[in-house]
N, C-alpha and C positions, 0 to 999 in steps of 0.2 A: 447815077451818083448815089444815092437813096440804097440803093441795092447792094451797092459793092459795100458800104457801111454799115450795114445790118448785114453782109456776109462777115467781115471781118468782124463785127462783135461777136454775132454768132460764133464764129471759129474759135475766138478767144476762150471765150464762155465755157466752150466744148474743152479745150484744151485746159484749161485751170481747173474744170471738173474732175480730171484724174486725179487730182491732187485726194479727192476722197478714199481713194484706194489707201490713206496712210492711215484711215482706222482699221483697217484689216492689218498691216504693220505692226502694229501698235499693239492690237489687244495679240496678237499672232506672237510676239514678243512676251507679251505679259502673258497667256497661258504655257508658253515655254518655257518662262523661266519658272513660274510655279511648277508645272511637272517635275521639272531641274529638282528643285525644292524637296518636294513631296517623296520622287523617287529616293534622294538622298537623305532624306529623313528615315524613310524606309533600311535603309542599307545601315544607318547608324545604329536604328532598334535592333535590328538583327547582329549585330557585332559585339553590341552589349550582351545580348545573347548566347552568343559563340564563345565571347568572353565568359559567362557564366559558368558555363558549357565544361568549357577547360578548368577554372579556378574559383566557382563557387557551385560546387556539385547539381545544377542544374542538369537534369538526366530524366528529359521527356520521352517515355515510348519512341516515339513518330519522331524524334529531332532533326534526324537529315531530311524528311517529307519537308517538314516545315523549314526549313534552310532552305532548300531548292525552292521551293514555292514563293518563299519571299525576296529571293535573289532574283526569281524568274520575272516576278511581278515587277518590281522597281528595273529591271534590263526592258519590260514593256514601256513601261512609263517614259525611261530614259529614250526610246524609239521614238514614242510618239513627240517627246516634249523637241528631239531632231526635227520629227514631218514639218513643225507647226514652228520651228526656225530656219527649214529651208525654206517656207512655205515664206515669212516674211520678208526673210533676202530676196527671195525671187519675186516679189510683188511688188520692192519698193524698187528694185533696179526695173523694170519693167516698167512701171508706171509715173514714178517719182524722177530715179536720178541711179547713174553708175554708182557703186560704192569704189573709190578708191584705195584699192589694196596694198600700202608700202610696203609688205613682203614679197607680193608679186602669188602670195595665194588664190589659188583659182578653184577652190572648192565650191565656194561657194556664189559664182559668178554664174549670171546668170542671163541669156542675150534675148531667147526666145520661148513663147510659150510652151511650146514642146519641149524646149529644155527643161522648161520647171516640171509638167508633166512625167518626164520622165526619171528626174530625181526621185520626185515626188514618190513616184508609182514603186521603185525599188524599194523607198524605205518602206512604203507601204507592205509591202510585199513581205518584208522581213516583220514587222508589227503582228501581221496577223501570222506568219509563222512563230513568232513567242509568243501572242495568244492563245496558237493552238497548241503547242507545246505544254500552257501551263494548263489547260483543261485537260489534254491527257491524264497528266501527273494525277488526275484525281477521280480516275475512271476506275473501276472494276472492271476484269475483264473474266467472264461465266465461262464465257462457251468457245469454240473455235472461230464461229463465225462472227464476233466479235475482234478476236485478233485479224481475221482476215481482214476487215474492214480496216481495223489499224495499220495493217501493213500496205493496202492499199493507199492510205492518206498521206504518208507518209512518200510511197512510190509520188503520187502526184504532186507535194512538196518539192521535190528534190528534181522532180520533172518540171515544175515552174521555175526552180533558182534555174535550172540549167539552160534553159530559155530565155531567163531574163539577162543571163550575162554572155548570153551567143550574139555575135552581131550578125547584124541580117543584112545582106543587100538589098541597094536599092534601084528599081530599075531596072528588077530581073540581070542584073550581072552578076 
């Protein structure tokens, strides 16, 4: 008797301990929305700029460099502040509780660890390709075997989107 009631506290115990998973939620939310934030704040400076640009003779050397680099930078930002909301939807349905959708939207639904993984992984996937995209943007490029390498990088980008949006059998069929 003794036994089976120290298993079902146990059990309980176990069971109401996921509820911890709703600080990874939480802050997963809160640095989300700050990226939201931040990237968009990003995109405001820049438009004042642009603004400038056209209607108060602002005429930098470099001005489409610096347009694209700070368009590219806030499109990263605006990535990752996604990873880090898919990342809480899928943590709190998973751990916590279904979120009920009265649209019947299923973006962001999410059943199994694999499924959050593989969300997860595409946007990932996309992140560090506008990472490397804006590091390019600010490379010199001397010699041949420098392009070569670029062109290379770029083959192996467009080799990984194309793989990650191939569905694969499973089961060898």
């Amino acid at each position: 008797m003794k036994r089976n009631i120290l298993e079902v506290i146990f059990k309980e115990t176990l069971w109401k301990c996921r509820l911890i998973a709703i600080l990874a939620v939480i802050f997963g939310m809160v640095g989300s929305i700050a990226l939201f934030l931040i990237a968009s704040y990003d995109i405001v400076i820049i438009s004042k700029k642009v603004y400038m640009f056209f209607f108060g003779g602002y005429r930098p050397l470099n001005f489409h460099e610096i347009l694209i680099e700070k368009i590219i930078g806030a499109v990263h930002l605006y990535l990752v502040a996604v990873v880090m909301l898919i990342f809480s939807f899928g943590i709190y349905e998973l751990f916590i509780s279904e979120i009920d959708d009265k649209e019947g939207n299923k973006i962001l639904t999410i059943h199994s660890l694999d499924e959050l993984k593989d969300k997860l992984g595409k946007v990932v996937v996309m992140v560090l390709i506008i990472g490397f995209f804006k590091r390019v943007m600010n490379i010199d490029y001397s010699n041949p075997m420098e392009m070569m390498f670029l062109a290379g990088s770029i083959l192996m980008l467009s080799l990984a989107l194309h793989f990650m949006h191939k569905p694969f059998s499973k089961g060898g069929q």
